[in-house]
N, C-alpha and C positions, 0 to 999 in steps of 0.2 A: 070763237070756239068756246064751251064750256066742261066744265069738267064737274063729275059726277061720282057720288062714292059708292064703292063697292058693296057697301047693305043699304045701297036702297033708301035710306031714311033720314038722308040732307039736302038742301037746297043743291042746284048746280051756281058754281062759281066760275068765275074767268080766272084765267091763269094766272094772273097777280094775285088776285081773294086766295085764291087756291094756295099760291108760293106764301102768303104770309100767314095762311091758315095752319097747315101744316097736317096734322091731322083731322079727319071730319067728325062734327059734334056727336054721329052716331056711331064713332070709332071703326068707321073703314076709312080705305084709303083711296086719293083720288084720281081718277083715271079721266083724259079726255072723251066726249062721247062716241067720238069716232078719230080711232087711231089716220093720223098723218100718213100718204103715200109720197111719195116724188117719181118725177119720170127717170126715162134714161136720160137724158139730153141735161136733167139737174145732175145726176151723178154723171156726168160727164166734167161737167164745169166745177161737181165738188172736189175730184180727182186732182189736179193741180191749185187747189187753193190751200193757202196755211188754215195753221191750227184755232188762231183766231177768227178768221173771216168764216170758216165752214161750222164753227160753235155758233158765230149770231147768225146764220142763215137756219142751222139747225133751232136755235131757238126763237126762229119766228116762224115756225111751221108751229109750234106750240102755244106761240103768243097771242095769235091773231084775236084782235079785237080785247085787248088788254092793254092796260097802263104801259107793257113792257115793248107792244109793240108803234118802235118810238126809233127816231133818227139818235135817240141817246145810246142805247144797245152796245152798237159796236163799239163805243169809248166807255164804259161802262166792262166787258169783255174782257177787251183788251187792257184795263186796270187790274181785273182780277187774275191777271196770265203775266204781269210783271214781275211775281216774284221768283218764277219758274228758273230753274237752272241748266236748260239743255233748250238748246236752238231750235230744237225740232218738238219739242215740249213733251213729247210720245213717243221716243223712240222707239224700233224693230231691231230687235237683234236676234244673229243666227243662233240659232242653238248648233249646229253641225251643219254638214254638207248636205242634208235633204234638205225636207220641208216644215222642220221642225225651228220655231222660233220666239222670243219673249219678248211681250211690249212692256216696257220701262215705265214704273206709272208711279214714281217715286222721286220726281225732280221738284217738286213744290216745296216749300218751307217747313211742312212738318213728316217729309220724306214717305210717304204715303198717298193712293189713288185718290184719298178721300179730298187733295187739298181738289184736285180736279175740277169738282164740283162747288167746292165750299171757299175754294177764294169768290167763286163768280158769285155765287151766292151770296156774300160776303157784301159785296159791288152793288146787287140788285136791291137787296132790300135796307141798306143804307142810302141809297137813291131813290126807294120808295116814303121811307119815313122821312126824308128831310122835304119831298113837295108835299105828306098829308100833316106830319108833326104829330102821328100818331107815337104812342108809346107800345113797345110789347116787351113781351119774356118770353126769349127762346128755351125749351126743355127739350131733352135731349139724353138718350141713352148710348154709352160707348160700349165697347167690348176693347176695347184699345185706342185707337185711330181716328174713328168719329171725330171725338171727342178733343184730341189736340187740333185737329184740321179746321174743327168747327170754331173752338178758341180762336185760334190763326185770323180767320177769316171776319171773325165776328169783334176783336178785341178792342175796343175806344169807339165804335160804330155807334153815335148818339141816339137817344132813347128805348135802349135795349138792352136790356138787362139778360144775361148767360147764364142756365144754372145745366150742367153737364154732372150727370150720373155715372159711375163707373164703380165696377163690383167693387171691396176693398181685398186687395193681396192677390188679385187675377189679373191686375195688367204690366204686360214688362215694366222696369224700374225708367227705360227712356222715354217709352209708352207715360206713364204717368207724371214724369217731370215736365214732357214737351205741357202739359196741362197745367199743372201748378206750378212753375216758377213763372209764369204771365201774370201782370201785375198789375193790368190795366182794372179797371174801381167796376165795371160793368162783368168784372166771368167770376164765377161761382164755380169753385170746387166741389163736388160731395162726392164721397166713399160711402159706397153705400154696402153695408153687413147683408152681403148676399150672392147671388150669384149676378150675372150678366141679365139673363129672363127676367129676375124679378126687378132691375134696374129697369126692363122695359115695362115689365107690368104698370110699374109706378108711375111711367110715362102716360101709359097711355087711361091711367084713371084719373090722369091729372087733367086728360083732355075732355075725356069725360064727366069732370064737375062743372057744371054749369055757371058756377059763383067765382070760381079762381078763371075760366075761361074767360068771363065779363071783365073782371076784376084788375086783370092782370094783362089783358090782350095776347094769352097763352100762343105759343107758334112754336112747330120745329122745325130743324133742319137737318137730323139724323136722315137716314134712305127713306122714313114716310113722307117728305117733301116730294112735293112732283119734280119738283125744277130739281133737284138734287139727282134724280135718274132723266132729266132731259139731258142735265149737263154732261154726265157719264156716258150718254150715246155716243161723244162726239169720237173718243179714240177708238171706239169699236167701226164707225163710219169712214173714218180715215185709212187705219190701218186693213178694213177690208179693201176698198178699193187700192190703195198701197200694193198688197198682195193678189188680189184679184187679179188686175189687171185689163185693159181693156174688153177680153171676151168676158169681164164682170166674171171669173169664176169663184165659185163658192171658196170662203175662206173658212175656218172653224175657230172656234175658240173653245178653252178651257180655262174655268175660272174656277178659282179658289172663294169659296162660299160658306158665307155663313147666316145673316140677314134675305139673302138672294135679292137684293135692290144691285147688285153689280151685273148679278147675269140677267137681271128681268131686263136692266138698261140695253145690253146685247141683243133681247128676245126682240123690246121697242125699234132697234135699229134694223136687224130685220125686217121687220113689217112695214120701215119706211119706205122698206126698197134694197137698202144697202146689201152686197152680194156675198150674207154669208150664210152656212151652212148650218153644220150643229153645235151645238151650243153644250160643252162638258160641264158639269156638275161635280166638284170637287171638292171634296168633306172630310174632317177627320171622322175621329173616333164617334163624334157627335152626329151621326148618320142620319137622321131623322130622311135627309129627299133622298139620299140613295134607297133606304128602304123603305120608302113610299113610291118610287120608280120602280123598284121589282114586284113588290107585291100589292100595289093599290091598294094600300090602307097606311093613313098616318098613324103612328104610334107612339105614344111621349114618353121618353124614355129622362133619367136622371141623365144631368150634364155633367161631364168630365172635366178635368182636364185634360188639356195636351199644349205640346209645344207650341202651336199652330193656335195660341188662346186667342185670338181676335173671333175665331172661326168656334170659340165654346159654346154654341148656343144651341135650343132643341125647337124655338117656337122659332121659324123664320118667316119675318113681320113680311116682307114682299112677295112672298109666297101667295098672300090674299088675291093681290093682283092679276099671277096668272090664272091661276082657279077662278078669277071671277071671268077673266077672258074665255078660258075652257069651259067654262058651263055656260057659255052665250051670254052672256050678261046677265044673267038669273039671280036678283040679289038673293031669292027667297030660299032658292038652292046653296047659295054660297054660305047665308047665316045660319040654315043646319048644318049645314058638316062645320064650320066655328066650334059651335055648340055644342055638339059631340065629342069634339075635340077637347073642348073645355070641357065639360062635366063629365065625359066618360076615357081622357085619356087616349083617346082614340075615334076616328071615324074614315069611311068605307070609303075610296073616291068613285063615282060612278065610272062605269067601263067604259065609256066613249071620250069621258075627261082624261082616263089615262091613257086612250090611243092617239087623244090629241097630245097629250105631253112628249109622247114616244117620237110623236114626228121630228119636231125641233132637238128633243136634249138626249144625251147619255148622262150617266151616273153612276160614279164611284164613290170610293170612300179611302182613307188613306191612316193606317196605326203611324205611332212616332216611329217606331222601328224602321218604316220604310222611310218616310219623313227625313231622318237622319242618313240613311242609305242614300236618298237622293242628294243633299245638301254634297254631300261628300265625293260623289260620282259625278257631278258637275262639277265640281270642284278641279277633281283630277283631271277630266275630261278637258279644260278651256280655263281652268285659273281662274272662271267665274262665279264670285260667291252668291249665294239667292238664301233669302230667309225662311223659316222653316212653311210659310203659308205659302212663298209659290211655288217650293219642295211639294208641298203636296197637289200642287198643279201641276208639274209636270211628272208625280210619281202619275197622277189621274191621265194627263193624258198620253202616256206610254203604254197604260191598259188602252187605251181606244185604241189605240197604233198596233197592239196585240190583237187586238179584236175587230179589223179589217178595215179599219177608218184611214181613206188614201187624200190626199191634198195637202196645200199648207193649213198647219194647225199653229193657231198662235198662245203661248199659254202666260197667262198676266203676272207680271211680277209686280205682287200687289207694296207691295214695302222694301224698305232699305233695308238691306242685312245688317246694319250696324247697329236696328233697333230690337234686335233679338241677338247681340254678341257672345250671348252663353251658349245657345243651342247651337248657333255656326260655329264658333271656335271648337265646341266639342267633335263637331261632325268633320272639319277641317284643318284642326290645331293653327288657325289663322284665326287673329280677331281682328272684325270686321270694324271700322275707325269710321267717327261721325265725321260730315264734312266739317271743316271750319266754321260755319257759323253758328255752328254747336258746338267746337270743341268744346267751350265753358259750360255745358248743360250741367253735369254733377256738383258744380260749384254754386250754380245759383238756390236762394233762398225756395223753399216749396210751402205753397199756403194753399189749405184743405178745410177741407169741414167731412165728420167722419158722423153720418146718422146711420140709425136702425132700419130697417125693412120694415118701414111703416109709412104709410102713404100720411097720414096728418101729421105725423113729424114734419116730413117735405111740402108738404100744402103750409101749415107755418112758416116754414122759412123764407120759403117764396113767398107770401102776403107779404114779411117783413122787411121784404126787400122793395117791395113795389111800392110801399109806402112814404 
């Protein structure tokens, strides 16, 4: 199987070149050439398997004919699902007596979905550089969560050097310790004097210099990695057929979004096969796909804040993705509307792109107001605390429930509530308590490096590390 970038104007690679590439030298991002099916008789047998065995089956429908598709996989997997803290590693839980429920995606190490993908990841590509001896530099932009998960996963991992991007003063204070108090000689702090967008901007001209590329054996593992939305398929595959149930009925989800590499992961498992329905779109104040889903035109608007800052963002990088799926593969089509995008703030989505989008997803948007509303009426409702990002998952999908969407709906409890303890205890007057093997987070030493919103600031730092 090879994989292909979305403009068009890079080599195709196999899934490994791909997983340690990260982004593509013409700065799209890389898709299989042809999306993975499976029958019914595989989700038959995926239905009673764990959460490990049904990750390396999932990832060798992506792997074939790659380094990764190897008898090593499943011990490789199953290293990266060790740290997890819940038996079921995914759990469902009811929200009430319908059909309304939350998948738990916050039992990993740095209490976040992101560890999901980024312990395995973690696994992969330190089992790849130890058989070639190759060296790289992962780069990487957070909005919060990335960013500690990708630490986690990547810390003492030999010949690879971590440098993680993250705006300075926008991400919670447990957000940004789970980062800097790791002390392993390989991760690289920076604060960077900006927003979130231009964090990624910097990412991705880094990918774009042809010299620091070479130089440096550049790679991410933020959502532009493949294997980072293969790996995220896995709970949306499970917990479908979980709730589907044997007549495979349509399960829905709603996701709290900001990048869209979590829900494109959902859109992927779809198309595998897996039995689920539609796919919610859940935003703050930072609305950019809800109001590109009503009115077919992106529009770039300044970023905010809000509670919900992991989800601050106006350019969401996986968005490329499905736009390039909906316009049929058409790089030629997908690098103009970019470019419009960029240079005019704006561009038109073609009309049969946004009928296709209409089939699969809904789209909302969520102020703090309700945000807080919500935190708090769950709260009352079941004693159950959720933090303010899949607050506004399930403010989102209580509009779809308003708005005639019948079945089980599952909506993702993206993070631990105890890594936003100001915004719950306000909405709650309960503060949400790290487990134990944080309780010492505040205590430990925090080591940063604080640059400008300048991209050769950052291309020096990194040379001088690589050296």
């Amino acid at each position: 199987m090879k994989y292909v970038s979305t403009r068009g104007h890079a080599s195709a690679l196999t899934f490994t070149e791909a997983l340690l590439t990260g982004l593509a030298p013409d700065g799209g991002l890389y898709l299989p050439t042809a999306l993975p099916q499976v029958s019914s008789d595989t989700l038959a047998q995926w239905q009673h398997q764990g959460y490990g065995q049904l990750a390396t089956d999932i990832f060798r429908q992506f792997a074939v004919g790659s380094a990764l598709d190897s008898p090593d996989l499943p011990r490789l997997i199953d290293a990266g699902l060790a740290e997890f803290r819940h038996g079921a590693i995914a759990p469902l839980v009811q929200l009430d007596d319908g059909e309304n429920w939350l998948l738990e995606l916050f039992y990993g190490p740095t209490l976040a979905f992101k560890d999901y993908a980024l312990q395995i990841l973690g696994q992969l590509i330190g089992h790849l550089l130890k058989q070639t001896g190759e060296q790289i530099t992962v780069l990487g932009a957070t909005s919060g969560d990335t960013g500690a998960a990708a630490i986690a996963g990547m810390a003492g991992v030999p010949n690879a050097h971590i440098f993680i991007l993250h705006p300075k003063g926008s991400v919670s204070e447990v957000q940004r310790r789970q980062m800097t108090t790791c002390v392993a000689d390989n991760i690289h702090n920076i604060a960077i004097e900006g927003s979130f967008d231009d964090c990624q901007d910097l990412v991705k001209q880094g990918f774009q210099d042809e010299t620091l590329r070479q130089n440096t054996g550049l790679t991410a593992i933020n959502s532009i990695n493949i294997a980072r939305i293969v790996a995220q398929m896995v709970y949306y595959v499970q917990a479908s057929l979980r709730l589907g149930g044997s007549d495979r009925r349509p399960v829905h989800f709603c996701v709290p979004t900001g990048n869209f590499g979590n829900i494109f992961s959902a859109y992927l498992a779809k198309q595998l096969g897996a039995p689920i329905g539609q796919l919610v779109i859940a935003s703050n104040r930072n609305d950019i796909l809800p109001r590109s889903y009503r009115e077919g035109t992106m529009v770039l608007n300044r970023t905010v804040s809000t509670l919900s800052m992991s989800m601050d963002i106006q350019i969401p990088s996986n968005f490329e993705r499905l736009l390039y799926l909906l316009v049929d593969r058409d790089a030629d089509v997908l690098r103009q509307l970019l470019q419009n995008f960029r240079t005019q703030g704006e561009c038109h989505l073609p009309e049969k792109t946004v009928e296709r989008w209409h089939r699969d997803f809904l789209a909302y948007s969520v102020d703090d107001e309700l945000t807080k509303s919500t935190i708090s009426e769950v709260y009352q409702r079941n004693k159950h605390l959720i933090d303010p990002h899949t607050a506004v998952g399930v403010a989102a999908a209580r509009q779809a429930r308003a708005e005639g969407l019948t079945g089980p709906l599952v909506s993702l409890a993206c993070a631990h509530p105890a890594k936003f303890p100001g915004a719950v205890k306000a909405a709650t007057e309960t503060k949400p308590e790290l487990p134990d093997f944080l309780a010492d987070l505040f205590e430990r030493e925090e080591q940063l490096e604080v640059l400008p919103n300048s991209f050769e600031a950052l291309k020096q730092r990194i040379q001088s590390a690589a050296q």
